[in-house]
N, C-alpha and C positions, 0 to 999 in steps of 0.2 A: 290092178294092173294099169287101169287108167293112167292114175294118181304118178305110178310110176312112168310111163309113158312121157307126160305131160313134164315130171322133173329134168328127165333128160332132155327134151326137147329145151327147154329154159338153161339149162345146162350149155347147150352148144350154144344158143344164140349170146350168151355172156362172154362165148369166148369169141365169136367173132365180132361183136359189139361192144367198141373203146369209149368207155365214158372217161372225159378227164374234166377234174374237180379244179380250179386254179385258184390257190390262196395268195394273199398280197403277204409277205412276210419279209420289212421291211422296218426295222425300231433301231433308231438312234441312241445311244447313252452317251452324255456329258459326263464326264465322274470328274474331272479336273480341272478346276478353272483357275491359273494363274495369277496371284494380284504382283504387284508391287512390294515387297516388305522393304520398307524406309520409317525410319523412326521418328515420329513427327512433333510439333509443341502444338497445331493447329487441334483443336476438338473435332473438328468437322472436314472432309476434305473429299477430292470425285479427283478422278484423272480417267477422261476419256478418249479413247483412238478413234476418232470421224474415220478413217480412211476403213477400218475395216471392222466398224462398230463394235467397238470390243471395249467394255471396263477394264482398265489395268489395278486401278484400287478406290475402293468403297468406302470410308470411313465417315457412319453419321450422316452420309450423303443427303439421305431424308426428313432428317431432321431438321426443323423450323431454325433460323437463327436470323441475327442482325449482319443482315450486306452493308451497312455504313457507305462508303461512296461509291464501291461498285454498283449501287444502283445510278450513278449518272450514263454507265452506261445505256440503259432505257432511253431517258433523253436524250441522249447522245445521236441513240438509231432514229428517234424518233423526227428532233431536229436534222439530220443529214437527209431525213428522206422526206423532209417540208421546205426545205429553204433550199430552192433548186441557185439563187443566186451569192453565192460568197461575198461577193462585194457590197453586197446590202448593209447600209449602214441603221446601227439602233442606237438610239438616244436611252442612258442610262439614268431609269427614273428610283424616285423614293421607295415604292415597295419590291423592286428588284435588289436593293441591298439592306433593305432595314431588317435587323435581328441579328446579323451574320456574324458580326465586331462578337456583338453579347455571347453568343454561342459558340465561339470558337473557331467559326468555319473556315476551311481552308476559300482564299481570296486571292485574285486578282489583286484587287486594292480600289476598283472603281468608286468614282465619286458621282453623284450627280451630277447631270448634265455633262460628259465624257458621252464620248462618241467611238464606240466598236461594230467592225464589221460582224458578220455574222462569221469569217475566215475567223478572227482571232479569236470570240466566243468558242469555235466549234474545238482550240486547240486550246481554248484556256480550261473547258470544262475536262478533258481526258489529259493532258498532260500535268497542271499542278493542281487539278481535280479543285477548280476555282467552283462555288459555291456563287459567287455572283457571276457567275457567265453561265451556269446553267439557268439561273431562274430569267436571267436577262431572256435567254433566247424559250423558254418555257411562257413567259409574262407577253411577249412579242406574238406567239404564235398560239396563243389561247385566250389571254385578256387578262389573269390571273394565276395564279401558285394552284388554287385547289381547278381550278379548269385543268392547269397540266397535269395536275398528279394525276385527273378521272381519264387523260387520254394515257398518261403512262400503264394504268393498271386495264385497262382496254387492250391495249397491246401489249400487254403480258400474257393477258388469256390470249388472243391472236393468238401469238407464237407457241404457244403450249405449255406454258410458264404456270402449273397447276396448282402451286400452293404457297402464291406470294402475294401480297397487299404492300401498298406503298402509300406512304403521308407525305412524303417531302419529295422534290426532285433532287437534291443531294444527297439523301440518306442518313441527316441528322436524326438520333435515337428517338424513337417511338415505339411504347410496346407494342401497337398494332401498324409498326413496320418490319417485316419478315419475308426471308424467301428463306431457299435452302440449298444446298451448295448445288445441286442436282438442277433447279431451276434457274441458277444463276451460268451455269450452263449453257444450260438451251439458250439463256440469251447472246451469251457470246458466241457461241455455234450460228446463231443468228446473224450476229451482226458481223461476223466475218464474211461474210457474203456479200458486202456491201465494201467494194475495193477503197472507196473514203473513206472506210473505218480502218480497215489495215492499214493505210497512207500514216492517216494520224496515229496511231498508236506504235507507229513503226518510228517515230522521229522521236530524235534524242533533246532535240531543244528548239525554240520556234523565237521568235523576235515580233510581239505585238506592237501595233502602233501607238504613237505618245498618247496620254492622259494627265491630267491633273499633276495625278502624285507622282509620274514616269514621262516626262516632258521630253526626253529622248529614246522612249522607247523601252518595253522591259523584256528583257528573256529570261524567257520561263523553261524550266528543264522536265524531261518527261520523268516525273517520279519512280513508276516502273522499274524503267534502266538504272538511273541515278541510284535507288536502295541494291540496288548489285553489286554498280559498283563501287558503292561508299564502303562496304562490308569485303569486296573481294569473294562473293558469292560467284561459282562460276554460273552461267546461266546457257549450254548448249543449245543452239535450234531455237532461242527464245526468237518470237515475233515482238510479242508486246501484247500490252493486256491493264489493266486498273487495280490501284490501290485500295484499300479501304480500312480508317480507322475510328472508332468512336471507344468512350471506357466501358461499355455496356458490348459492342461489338469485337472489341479489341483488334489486332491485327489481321486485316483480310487480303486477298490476292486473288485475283480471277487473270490468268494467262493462256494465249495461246503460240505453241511451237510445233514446229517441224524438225523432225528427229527419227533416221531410217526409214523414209519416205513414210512415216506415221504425220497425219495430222493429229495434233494433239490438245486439249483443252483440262487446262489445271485450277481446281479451284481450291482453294482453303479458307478457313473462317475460323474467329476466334482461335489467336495462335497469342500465347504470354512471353515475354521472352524482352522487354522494355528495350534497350539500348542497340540489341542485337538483331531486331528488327526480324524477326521470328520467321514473318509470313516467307520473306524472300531468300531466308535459310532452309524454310519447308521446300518452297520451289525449287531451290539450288539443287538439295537433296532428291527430290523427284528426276529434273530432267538429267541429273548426272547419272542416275541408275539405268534413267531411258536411252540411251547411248550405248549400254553393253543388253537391248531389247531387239527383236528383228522378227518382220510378217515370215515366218517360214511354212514352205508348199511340204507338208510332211508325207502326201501320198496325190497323184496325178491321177484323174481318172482315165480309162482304161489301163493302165497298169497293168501287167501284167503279175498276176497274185502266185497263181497255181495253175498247174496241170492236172490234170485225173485222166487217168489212163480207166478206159474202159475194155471193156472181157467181151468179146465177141463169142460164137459158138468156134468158132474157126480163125477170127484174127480178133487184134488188137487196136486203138484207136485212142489218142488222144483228145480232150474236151481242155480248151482253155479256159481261165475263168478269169476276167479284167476287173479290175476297180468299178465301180457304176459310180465313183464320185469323187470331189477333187477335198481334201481335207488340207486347211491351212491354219495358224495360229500363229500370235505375237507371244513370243516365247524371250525367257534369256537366253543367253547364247548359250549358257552353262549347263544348258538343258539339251539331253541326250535323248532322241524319240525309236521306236521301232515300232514295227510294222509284223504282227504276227496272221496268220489265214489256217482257221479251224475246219476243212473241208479232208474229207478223205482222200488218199491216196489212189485206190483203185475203186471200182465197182461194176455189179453185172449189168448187161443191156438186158431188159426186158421186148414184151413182143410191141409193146409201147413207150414212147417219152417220158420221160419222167423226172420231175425235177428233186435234186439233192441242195437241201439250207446249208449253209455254212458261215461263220463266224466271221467278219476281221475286226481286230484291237488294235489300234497304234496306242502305245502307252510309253511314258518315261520311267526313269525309278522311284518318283512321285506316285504312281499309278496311271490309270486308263486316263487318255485324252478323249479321246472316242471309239467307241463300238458301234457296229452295223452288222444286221445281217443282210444278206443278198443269195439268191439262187443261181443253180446252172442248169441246164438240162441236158439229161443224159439221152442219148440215143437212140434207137430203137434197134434191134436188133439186124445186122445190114446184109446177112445172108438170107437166101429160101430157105436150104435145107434146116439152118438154124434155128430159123423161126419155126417150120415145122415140129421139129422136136422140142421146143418150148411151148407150142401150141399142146403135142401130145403130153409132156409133163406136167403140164398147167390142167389138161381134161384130169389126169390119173389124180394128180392131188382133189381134184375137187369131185371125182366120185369117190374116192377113200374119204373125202368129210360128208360126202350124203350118207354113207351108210355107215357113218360113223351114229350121223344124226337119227337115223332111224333104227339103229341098233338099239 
């Protein structure tokens, strides 16, 4: 009788003692991630959106290969953020141009003893991606070629450049010269930041001062622009950005544009394609597909999702359920999204709160974009009398399971 006693007793204190248990229940799903399909001659190629760090397309990204002269961009950032003065004049010595003729490299044309400022260097190395106006300003601000290439690969790791090594300040072919289109990247993502690098990369053609072999003067055209528009390649949103070619490298491209208020950074490497100049047929193809792309708000937080009507003993009552988060994506246009909310209709108020999970999916005809769950909570029951009679329904089921149990 005790035994029994002592049940009931434990009995009522459960029911007028609310224990609530609160679980986080709260998991994201990605199922969809949008690239770019453009059909490319490049092997290797990244197209990233800075504005809303979103990969539009991956190919090879990771892969090791040869950047040929888009590595002057290195020196380039390196030089703009040492030579605070432009007008600084350098005397062009014997090991600033010896080997260059023999190897092919793209040049100015400096001779010894010519005199360039550090202005026309700065636009000789990024716009006819001159080979002697990089090491000019490399040899000036280090004493030496292999001194500048130890601060180029210093400031590659700086910037987070993870798995590139560099031998030459132009990019002439060394096996153990490699980045990878993903690292060549980060560096232009880099040096966009630096409003003197978009200046110069932004000009179509520049006028350096006389030398030697140019006693009036030479203008130099930004290669860039110029393979656009030698070919009639359209190039939307293009800023400007560096060439690169070696026969080991082949055709390379590092750009970056503005297109649907996307900032955009495009890189390509080894692209085959001889006369037709591949790499800025790749880009063509890119930024012309990014033009029918746009950041679209597919769901606003708080939103308005669903209602649930909840069951009172005597009335009825609505429970809103809003968005808890803002979902956005750089989509094609051609892409149709919706918006579904897996939550019940109705439900009863208990003599406690209590919360009900529920689902949302925005998906296209692709599949899910994202899924989340999110809770609501239901109300407690908002009459006395009600409550009472849920209080006595609540005792009767749970002495029909004691003597269920002791049965």
């Amino acid at each position: 009788m005790k035994q029994f006693n002592r049940k009931i007793r434990q009995l009522f204190i459960s029911i007028i003692t609310v224990l609530t248990v609160s679980v986080s229940c709260f998991s994201v799903v990605f199922a969809l991630d949008y690239q770019l399909e453009v059909e490319l001659k490049a092997d290797y190629a990244y197209v990233y959106d800075i504005t809303h760090d979103t990969i539009l397309l991956d190919k090879n990204s990771q892969a090791r290969m040869y950047p040929a002269s888009m590595t002057k961009m290195l020196a380039e950032i390196i030089a703009l953020e040492s030579y605070p003065d432009w007008d600084q004049k350098i005397e062009i010595t014997w090991p600033m141009i010896a080997g260059l003729w023999e190897a092919d490299a793209s040049r100015i044309g400096y001779t010894t003893g010519d005199v360039a400022t550090v202005r026309d260097l700065l636009y000789g190395v990024m716009l006819p991606s001159a080979a002697d106006s990089v090491h000019a300003l490399g040899i000036t601000l280090d004493g030496s070629i292999s001194a500048f290439v130890d601060h180029m690969n210093r400031k590659a790791k700086e910037i987070g450049m993870t798995d590139s090594h560099f031998v030459t300040p132009s990019g002439l072919h060394d096996e153990n010269h490699y980045s990878t289109c993903r690292d060549i990247a980060t560096l232009l993502q880099y040096c966009i930041q630096n409003e003197d690098f978009i200046d110069i990369i932004k000009t179509p053609s520049y006028t350096i001062a006389p030398a030697y072999y140019y006693p009036f003067g030479l203008r130099i055209n930004n290669s860039v622009w110029s393979g656009f528009e030698r070919h009639s390649y359209p190039a939307p949103g293009l800023v400007g950005g560096k060439t690169g070619y070696t026969d080991d490298a082949l055709y390379c491209l590092a750009v970056y544009a503005e297109i649907n208020n996307m900032e955009l950074i495009i890189v390509t490497a080894h692209s085959l394609g001889g006369s037709t100049n591949p790499a800025h047929r790749d880009v063509s193809a890119i930024l012309s597909a990014l033009t029918g792309w746009h950041y679209r708000d597919l769901i606003h937080q708080d939103n308005l999702l669903k209602k649930i009507t909840v069951h009172h003993r005597f009335s009825d009552e609505d429970v809103v359920v809003l968005c808890e988060k803002d979902v956005a994506r750089v989509l094609p246009d051609s892409v149709s999204t919706t918006v579904t909310v897996d939550f019940p209709d109705e439900v009863e108020s208990e003599l406690e709160e209590y919360e009900v999970t529920g689902t949302i999916t925005v998906s296209s005809d692709d599949g899910i974009i994202e899924q989340w769950q999110q809770k609501v909570t239901v109300p407690r029951e908002n009459n006395f009398w009600g409550r009472i009679i849920k209080h006595l329904r609540r005792l009767y089921h749970r002495i029909q399971e004691w003597f269920d149990q002791i049965a």
